[in-house]
C-alpha positions in Angstrom: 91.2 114.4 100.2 93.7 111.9 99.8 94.2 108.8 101.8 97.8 107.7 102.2 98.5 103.7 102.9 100.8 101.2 103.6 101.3 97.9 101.5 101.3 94.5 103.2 103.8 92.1 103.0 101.4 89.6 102.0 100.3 89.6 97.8 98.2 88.0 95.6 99.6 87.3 92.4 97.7 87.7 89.1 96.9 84.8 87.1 96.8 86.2 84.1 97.1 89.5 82.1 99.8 91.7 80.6 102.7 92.7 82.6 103.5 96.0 84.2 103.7 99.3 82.0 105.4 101.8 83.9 104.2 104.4 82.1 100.4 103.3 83.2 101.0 103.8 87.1 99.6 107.2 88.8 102.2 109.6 88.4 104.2 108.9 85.2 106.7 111.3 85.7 108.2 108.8 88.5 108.7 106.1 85.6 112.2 106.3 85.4 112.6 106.2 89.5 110.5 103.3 89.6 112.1 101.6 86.4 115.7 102.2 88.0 114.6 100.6 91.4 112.2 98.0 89.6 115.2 97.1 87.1 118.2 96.3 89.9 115.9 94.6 92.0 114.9 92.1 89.1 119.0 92.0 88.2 119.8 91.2 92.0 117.2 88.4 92.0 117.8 86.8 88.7 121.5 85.5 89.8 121.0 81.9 89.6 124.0 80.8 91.8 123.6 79.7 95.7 125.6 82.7 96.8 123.6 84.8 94.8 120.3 83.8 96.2 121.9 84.0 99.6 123.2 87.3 98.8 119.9 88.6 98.0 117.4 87.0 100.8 120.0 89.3 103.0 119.4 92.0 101.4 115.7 92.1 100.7 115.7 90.9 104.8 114.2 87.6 104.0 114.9 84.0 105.8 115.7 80.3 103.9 112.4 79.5 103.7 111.2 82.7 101.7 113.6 81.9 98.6 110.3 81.6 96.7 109.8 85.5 96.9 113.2 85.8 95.1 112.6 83.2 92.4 109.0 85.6 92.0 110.9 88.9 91.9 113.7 87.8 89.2 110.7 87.2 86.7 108.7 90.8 87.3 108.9 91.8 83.9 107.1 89.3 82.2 104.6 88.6 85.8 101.1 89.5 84.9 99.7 92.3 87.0 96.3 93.6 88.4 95.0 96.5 90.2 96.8 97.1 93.3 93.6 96.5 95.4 93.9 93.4 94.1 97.2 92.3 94.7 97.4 93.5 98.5 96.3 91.6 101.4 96.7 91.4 105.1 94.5 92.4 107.7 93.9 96.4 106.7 93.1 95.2 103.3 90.9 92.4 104.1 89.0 94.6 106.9 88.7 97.4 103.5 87.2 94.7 101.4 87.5 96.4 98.3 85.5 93.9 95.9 82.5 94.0 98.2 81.9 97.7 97.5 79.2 99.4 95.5 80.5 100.8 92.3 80.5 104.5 93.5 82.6 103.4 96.7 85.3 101.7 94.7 85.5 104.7 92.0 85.8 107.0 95.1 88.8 104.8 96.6 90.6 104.7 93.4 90.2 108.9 93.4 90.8 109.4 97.0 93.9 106.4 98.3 97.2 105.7 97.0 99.9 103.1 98.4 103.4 103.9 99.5 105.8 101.1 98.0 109.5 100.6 98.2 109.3 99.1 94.9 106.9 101.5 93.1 107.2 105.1 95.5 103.5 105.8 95.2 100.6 104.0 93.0 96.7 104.0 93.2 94.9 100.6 93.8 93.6 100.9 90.1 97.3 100.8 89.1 98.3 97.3 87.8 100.9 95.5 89.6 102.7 92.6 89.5 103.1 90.6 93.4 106.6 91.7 94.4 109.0 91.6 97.7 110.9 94.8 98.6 109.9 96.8 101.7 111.0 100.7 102.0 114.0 99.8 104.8 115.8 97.7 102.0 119.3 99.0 100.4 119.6 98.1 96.6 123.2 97.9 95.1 123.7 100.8 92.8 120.3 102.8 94.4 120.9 102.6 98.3 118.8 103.0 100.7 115.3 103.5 98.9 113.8 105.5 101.9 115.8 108.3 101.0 115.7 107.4 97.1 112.1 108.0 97.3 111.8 110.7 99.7 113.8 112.7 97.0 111.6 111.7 94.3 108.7 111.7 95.5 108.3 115.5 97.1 108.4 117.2 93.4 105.6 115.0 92.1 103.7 114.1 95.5 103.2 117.8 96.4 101.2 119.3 93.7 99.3 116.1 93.6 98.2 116.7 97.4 97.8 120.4 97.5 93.7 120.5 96.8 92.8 118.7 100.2 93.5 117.6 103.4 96.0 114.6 103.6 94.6 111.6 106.0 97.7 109.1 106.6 97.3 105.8 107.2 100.9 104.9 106.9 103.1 103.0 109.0 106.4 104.5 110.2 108.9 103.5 108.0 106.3 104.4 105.2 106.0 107.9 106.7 109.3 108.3 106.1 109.3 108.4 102.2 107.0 111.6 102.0 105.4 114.1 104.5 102.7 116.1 103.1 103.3 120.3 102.8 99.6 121.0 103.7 96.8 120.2 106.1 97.1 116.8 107.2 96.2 114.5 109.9 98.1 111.2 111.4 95.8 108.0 112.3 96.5 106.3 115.5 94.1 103.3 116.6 93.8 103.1 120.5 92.7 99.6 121.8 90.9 100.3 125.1 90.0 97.5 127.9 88.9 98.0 131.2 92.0 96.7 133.8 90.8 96.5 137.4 87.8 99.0 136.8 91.0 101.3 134.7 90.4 102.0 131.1 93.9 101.2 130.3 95.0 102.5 126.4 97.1 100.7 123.8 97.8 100.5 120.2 97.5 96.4 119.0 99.0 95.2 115.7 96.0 94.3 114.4 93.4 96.7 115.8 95.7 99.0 114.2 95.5 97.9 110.6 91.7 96.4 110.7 90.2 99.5 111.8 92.2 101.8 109.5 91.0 99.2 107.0 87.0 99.6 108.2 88.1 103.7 108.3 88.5 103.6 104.8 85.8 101.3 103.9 83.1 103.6 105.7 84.6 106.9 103.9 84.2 105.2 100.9 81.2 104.1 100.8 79.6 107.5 102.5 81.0 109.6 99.3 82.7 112.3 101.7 84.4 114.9 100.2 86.2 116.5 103.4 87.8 120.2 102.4 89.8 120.6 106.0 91.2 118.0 108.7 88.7 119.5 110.8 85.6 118.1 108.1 87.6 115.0 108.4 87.1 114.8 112.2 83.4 115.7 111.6 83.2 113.3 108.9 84.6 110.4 111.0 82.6 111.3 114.0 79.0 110.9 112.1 80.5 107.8 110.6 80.1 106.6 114.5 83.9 106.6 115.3 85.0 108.3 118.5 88.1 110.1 117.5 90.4 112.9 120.0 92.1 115.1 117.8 95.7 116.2 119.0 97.0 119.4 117.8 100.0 120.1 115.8 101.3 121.1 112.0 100.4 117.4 111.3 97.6 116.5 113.3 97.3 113.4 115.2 93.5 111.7 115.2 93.4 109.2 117.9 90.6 106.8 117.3 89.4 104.7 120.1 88.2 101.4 119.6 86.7 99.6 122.9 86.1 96.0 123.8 82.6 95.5 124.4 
């Protein structure tokens, strides 16, 4: 099985360590893809003038007060990196809680998940990274719109990588976009449900969303499972305690209901 995710917005950046090696990062046949991006996207950010800067927080979609996440991109190539896990926050990675897992779990969620970047395409949370700024709707001069950049590099290398199991995706939209998966696979969508006026009344809430995709991937972890088909996936969710309505389709839809006490 493989586990598809988004990144967060927020990062953690290493204290210390070597930089990023390219070469290193899951899938090394996308090293040129990700050096092209990584490479104008340090150039755009290194421009010291006012303009420049300006230029560039408009670009990456960033405000005044972010110019700090510029200053950190134009120095990427000497940044020290760490394992992905490591360098993503935000609520579905503080609700996965990666450091607090047994050995086993964490070897199993460095086989079984990978992260969907605009900066890197794809890596696994064992691949070191250095904390970055660049979401998947940006347009880089001289690469364009990096949605389609990576939807075009991604299919030949992401589609033999995915063809041995079921695909469970985690991603958010504009994430999705980058890559859809040729084989079984199954959508996750987190249903918030209260009780209005004695009406259970459904709806999917920022942060139910990512926390319970987060605690999704924590419990597969640390259960082992090993899921051949979407429908072992169901199975496999549903004896992990999860109430979960499958909805059918070439790419499966698993809505997971999550109720207020």
């Amino acid at each position: 099985m493989l586990i598809l995710l988004p990144p967060s917005e927020g990062k953690t950046p290493a204290v210390s360590g070597p930089p990023v090696d390219h070469g290193q990062l899951w899938l090394p046949g996308l090293a040129g893809a990700r050096r092209r991006v990584f490479n104008r996207l340090v150039a755009m950010c290194a421009r010291s003038s006012a303009r420049s800067v300006a230029d560039s927080l408009k670009v990456l979609g960033l405000s005044e007060g972010q110019k700090d996440e510029i200053a950190r991109n134009a120095v990427l190539a000497e940044a020290p990196a760490a394992p992905a896990i490591e360098v993503y926050t935000g609520v579905l990675y503080e609700a996965l809680d990666a450091p607090s897992l047994p050995t086993a779990a964490r070897r199993w969620l460095s086989e079984s998940a990978v992260v969907f970047s605009g900066l890197w395409g794809v890596v696994r949370l064992g691949d070191r990274i250095p904390a970055y700024r660049c979401a998947v709707g940006v347009t880089l001069p001289a690469v364009g719109g990096l949605t389609p950049y990576w939807k075009k590099h991604l299919k030949p290398a992401l589609d033999p990588a995915a063809a041995d199991g079921p695909v469970l995706d985690l991603r958010s939209g504009a994430y999705g976009a980058m890559w859809s998966p040729a084989g079984e696979a199954a959508t996750v969508r987190v249903l918030h449900e209260r009780i209005v006026g004695g009406v259970p009344k459904r709806s999917v809430v920022s942060h139910f969303n990512k926390a319970t995709k987060g605690r999704i991937v924590r419990a597969l972890a640390e259960s082992g499972a090993a899921p051949a088909s979407i429908d072992e996936v169901v199975g496999t969710l549903r004896d992990l305690k999860y109430t979960v309505e499958d909805q059918p389709g070439r790419v499966r839809q698993l809505d997971v209901v999550v109720r207020d006490l």
